[in-house]
C-alpha positions in Angstrom: -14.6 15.5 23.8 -13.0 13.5 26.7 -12.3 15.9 29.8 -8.7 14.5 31.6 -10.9 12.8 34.3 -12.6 10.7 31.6 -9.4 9.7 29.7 -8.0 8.2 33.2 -11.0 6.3 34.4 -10.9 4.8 30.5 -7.4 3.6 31.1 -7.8 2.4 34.9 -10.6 0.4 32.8 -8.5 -1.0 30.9 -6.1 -2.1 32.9 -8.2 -4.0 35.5 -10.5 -5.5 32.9 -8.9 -5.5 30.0 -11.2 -6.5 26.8 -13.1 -9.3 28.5 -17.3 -9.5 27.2 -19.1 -7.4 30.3 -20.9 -4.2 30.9 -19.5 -1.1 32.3 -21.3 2.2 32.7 -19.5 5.0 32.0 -19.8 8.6 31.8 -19.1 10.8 28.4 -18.9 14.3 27.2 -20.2 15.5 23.5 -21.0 19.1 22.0 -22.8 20.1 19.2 -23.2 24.0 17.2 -27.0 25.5 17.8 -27.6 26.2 14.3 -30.2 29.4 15.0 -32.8 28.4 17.7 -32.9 24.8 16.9 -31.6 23.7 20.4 -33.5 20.4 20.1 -31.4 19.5 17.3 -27.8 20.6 18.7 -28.7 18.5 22.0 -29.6 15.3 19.2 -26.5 15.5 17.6 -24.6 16.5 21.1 -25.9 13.5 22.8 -25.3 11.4 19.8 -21.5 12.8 20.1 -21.0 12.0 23.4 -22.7 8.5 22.7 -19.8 7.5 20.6 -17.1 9.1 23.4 -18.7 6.2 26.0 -18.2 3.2 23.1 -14.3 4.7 22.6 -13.7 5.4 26.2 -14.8 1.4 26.8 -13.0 0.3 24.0 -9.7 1.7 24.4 -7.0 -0.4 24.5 -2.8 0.3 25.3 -0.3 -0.5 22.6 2.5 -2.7 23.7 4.9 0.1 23.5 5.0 1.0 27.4 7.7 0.9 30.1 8.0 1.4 33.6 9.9 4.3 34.9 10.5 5.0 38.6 7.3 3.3 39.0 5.4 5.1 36.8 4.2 4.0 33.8 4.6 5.4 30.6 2.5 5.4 27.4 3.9 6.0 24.0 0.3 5.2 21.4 -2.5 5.1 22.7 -5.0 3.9 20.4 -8.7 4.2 20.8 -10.9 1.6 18.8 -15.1 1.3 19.0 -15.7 -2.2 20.3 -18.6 -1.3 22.5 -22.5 -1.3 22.0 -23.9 1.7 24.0 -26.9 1.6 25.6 -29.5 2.8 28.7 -28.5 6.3 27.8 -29.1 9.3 30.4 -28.5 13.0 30.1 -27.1 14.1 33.2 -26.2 18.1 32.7 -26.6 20.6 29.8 -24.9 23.8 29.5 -24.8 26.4 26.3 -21.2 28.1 26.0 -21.7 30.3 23.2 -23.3 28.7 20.6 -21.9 25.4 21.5 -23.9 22.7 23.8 -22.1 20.6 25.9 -23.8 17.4 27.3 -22.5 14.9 29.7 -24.4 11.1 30.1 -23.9 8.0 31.4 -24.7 5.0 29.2 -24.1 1.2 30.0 -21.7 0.1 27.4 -21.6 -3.8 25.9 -17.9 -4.2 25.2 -17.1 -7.0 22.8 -14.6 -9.0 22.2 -12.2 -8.3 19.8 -8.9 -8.4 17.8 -5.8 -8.4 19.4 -4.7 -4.9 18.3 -8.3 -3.8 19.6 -10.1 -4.0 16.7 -13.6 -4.7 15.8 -15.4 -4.2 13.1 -18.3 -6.3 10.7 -17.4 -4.8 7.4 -15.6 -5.6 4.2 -11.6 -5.0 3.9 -10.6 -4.1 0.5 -7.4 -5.1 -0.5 -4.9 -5.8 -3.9 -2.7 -8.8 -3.7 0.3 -7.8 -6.5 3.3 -9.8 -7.6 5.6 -11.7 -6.2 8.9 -11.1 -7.3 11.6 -13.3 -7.8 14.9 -12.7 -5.7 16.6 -15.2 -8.2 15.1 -15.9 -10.8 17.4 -19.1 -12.1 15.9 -20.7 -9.2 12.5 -21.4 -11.6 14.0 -22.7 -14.3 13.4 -26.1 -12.9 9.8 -27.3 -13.5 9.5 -23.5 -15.7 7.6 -22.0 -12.6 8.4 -18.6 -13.9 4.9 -17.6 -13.5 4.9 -18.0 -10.1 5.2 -14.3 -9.8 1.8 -13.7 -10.9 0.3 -17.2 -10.3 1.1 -16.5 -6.2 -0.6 -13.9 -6.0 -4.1 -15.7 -7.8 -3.7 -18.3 -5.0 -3.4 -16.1 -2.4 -6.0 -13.7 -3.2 -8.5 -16.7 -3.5 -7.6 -18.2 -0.3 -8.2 -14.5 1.3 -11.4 -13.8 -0.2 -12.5 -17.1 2.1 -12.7 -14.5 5.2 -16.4 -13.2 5.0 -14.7 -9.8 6.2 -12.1 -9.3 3.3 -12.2 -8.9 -0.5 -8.8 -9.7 -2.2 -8.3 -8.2 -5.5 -6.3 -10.1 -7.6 -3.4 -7.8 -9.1 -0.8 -9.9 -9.9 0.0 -7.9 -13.0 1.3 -5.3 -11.1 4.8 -5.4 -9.5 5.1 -2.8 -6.2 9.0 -3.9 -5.6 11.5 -3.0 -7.6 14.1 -4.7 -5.9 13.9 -7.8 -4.2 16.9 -8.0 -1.9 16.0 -4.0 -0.6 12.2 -5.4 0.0 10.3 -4.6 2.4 10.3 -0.8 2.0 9.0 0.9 4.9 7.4 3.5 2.4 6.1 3.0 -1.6 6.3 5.9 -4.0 3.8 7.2 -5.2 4.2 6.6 -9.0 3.7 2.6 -7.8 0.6 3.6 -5.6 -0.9 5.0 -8.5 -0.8 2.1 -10.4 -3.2 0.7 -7.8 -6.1 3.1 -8.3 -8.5 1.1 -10.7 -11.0 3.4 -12.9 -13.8 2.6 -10.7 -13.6 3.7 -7.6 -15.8 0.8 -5.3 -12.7 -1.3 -6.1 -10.1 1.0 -5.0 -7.9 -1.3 -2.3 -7.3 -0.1 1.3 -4.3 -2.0 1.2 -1.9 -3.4 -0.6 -0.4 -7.3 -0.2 3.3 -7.8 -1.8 6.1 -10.7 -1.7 9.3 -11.7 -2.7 9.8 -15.1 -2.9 13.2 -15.5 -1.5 14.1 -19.5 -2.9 12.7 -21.8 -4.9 16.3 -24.0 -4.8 17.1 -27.4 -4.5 18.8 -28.9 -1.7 21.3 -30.7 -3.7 21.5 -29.1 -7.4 23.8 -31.9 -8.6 21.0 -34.3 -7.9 19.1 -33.2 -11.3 21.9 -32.6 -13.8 23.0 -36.1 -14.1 24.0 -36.3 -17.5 23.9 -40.6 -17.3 20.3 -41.1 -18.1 20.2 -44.2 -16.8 22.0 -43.4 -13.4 19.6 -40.5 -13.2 16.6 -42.9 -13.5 18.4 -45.3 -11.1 18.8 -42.5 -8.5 14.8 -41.5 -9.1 13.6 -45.7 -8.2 15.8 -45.5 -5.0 13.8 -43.8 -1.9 13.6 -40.5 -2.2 15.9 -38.9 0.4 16.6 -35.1 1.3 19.0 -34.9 -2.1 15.7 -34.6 -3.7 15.0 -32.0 -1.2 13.7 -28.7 -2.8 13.1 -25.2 -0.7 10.7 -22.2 -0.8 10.5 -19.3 0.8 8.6 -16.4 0.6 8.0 -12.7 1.8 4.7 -11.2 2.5 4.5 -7.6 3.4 1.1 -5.7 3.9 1.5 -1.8 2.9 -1.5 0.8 3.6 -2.4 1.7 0.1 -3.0 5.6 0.6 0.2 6.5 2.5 2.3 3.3 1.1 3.3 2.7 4.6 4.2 -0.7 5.4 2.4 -1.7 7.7 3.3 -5.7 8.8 5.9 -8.7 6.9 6.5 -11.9 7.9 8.3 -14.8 6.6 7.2 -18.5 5.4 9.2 -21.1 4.2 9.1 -24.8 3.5 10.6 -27.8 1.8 9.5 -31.0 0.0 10.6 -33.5 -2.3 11.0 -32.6 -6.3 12.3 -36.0 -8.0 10.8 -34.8 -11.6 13.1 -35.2 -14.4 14.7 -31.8 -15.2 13.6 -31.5 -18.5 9.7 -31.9 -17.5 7.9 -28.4 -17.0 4.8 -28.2 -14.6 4.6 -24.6 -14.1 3.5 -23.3 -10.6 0.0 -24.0 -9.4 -0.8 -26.8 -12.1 -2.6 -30.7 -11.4 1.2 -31.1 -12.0 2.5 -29.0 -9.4 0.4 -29.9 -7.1 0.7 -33.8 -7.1 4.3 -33.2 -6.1 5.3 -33.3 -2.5 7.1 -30.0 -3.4 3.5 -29.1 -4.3 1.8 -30.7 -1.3 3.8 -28.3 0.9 3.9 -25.7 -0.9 -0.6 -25.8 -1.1 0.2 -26.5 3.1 2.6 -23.5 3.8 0.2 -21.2 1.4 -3.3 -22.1 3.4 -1.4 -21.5 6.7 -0.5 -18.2 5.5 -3.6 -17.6 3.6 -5.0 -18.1 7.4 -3.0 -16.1 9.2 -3.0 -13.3 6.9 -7.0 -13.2 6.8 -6.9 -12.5 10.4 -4.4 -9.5 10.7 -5.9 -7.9 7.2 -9.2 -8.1 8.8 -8.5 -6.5 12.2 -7.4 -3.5 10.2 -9.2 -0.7 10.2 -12.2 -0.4 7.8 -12.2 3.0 5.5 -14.1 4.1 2.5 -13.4 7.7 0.5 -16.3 10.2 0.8 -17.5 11.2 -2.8 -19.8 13.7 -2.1 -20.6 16.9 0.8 -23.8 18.2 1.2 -24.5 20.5 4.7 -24.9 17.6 6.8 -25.3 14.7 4.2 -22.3 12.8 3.8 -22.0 10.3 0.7 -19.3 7.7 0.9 -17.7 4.8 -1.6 -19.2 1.3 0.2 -22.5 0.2 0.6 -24.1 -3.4 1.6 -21.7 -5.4 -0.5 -19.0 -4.2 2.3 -21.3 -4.7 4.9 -22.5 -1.3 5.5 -26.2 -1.3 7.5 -28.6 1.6 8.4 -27.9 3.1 11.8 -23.7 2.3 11.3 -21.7 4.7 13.1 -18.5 6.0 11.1 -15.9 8.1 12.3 -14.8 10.9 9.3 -11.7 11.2 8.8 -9.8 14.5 7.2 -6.9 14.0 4.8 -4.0 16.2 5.3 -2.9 16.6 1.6 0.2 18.6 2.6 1.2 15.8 4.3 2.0 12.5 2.4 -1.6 11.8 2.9 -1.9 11.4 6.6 -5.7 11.3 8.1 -6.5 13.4 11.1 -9.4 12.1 13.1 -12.3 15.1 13.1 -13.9 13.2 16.2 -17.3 13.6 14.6 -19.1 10.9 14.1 -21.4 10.1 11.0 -24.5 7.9 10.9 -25.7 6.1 8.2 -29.3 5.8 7.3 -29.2 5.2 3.5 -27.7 2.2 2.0 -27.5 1.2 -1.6 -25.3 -1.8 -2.8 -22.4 0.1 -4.1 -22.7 3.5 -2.0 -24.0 4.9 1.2 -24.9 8.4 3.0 -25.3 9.5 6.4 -25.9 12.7 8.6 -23.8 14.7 10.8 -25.6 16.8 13.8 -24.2 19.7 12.1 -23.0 20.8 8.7 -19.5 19.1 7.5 -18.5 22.8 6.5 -17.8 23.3 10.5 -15.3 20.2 10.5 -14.3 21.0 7.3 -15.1 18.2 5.7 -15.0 17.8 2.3 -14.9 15.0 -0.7 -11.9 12.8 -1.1 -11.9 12.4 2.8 -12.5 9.0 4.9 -15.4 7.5 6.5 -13.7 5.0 9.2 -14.8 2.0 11.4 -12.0 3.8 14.1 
């Protein structure tokens, strides 16, 4: 546990040096339970805890909500993320208090770079990209791209699951918003959540990617409802100028699937030419689409986003459900597929069930020694009955 000292020397840290690539040697606290006379194990597991205090302590970061007031500065979040490798570790004192043993080390600390929002983690995201609703749905009738709901999301899950650190789910059979013009909701219902939760359980999504697309109109409606076929064909051989003009816009919003909380939006939009004849249906994401300028930008706007989406989605947080307690064995739902390695430090994580599903931190600290492609387990320094924890809780990369 961090002592007040600790906590300011972290920040001062911070502050000076920021996240920059560099070495710092620190000093850290841990404590473990003597379990009978087996002090050689409680100082294991109480160095070990105070190993992971020197990787947080580096790795901390401030969020942006801060303000100056009467010179001093105030912190509303602060967020603590392991970035750090920890090594050249030294016990400096050992004390019992009860049957508790409190260590204190120093340890040189690697600290990497990172995300933006402090992140920093090798391992898998799981997420479920659902459907996109239409805001107005008249707006597909030209070119029938009606099944754009379900086709958006097919194309966006692909171009996330380029990120080596995400796996997109394709769900675009399911619809999270109900209504468009209320979306984004800072909060899903349950009874939408659950629709999420696939039989097996290693595809469960940590979070949940939604849309509404806002417009698929054209610039000029009149342009295509000519009802002079030949001055309709006349108006098609002439250039092609921004009556021809056709808009989309879209709504992406990112919502932690456990909580439904939403967590980021933004908004895209674009426009190109459509100069098809009205009558001619291409669908939405067909050869035909596509050889469209309308289509062109669309495929341009939709890799952007794909792009900048990948990032955010994987500088969240990395979590797994535990599936099984033993003592001090821990079995969790992710193995090697998600990037999981012997010798992985994961932070467990209670959930409060009385509460909407929030997670508590339990500052213990598992590591992992057994890894199978599906599944992995790891050891506490004492049993999980002490931190109460217990299946249905979270293994975390924070």
């Amino acid at each position: 546990m961090f002592s007040l000292l600790l906590r300011i020397t972290g920040l001062a840290l911070l502050v000076s040096l920021g996240t920059l690539a560099q070495a710092e040697t620190l000093q850290a606290e841990g404590r473990a339970l003597i379990t009978g006379t087996d002090l050689a194990s409680a100082r294991r597991a109480a160095i070990q805890d105070a190993t992971e205090q020197a990787a947080l302590q580096a790795a901390a970061y401030i969020s942006v909500n801060q303000r100056m007031n009467d010179g001093i500065l105030e912190v509303d979040n602060l967020h603590m993320a392991s970035l750090g490798q920890v090594r050249n570790v030294q016990l400096l004192e050992e004390r019992r208090q009860g049957n508790w043993l409190l260590v204190r080390i120093s340890a040189d600390v690697d600290i990497a770079q990172g995300c933006s929002n402090g992140s920093h983690h090798q391992y898998r995201n799981r997420l479920a990209v659902t459907a996109f609703v239409l805001q107005r749905p008249q707006d597909a009738s030209l070119g029938q791209l009606d099944n754009i709901e379900q086709a958006l999301a097919l194309e966006l899950a692909a171009k996330l699951n380029l990120h080596p650190r995400l796996d997109a789910l394709n769900a675009g059979h399911t619809r999270l918003i109900d209504n468009p013009l209320t979306a984004p909701t800072r909060q899903l219902d349950d009874g939408r959540l659950q629709t999420l939760q696939p039989h097996a359980g290693q595809l469960g999504p940590q979070y949940l990617v939604s849309g509404v697309v806002r417009d698929l109109s054209m610039q000029n409606p009149a342009v295509h409802q000519e009802q002079n076929v030949v001055k309709h064909w006349i108006n098609r051989a002439q250039h092609q100028d921004e009556r021809y003009l056709r808009h989309f816009a879209v709504d992406l919003f990112v919502h932690d699937a456990l909580s439904g909380a939403l967590l980021f939006s933004h908004q895209y939009q674009t426009q190109g030419l459509w100069n098809l004849p009205m009558e001619q249906d291409t669908g939405f994401a067909t050869a035909a689409f596509w050889q469209q300028d309308y289509g062109r930008k669309t495929r341009e706007l939709l890799e952007r986003a794909g792009r900048e989406l990948s990032e955010e989605l994987a500088c969240l947080p990395f979590r797994a459900p535990i599936t099984r307690v033993e003592n001090s064995r821990i079995w969790f739902d992710a193995g090697s597929s998600t990037g999981i390695a012997r010798g992985d430090r994961l932070s467990l994580l209670r959930l409060d069930r009385l509460r909407d599903n929030s997670l508590d931190n339990s500052s213990q600290t598992l590591v992992v020694d057994d890894v199978q492609a599906l599944s992995a387990s790891g050891t506490l320094g004492n049993s999980s009955e002490v931190f109460n924890i217990q299946r249905g809780d979270f293994v975390s990369s924070q």
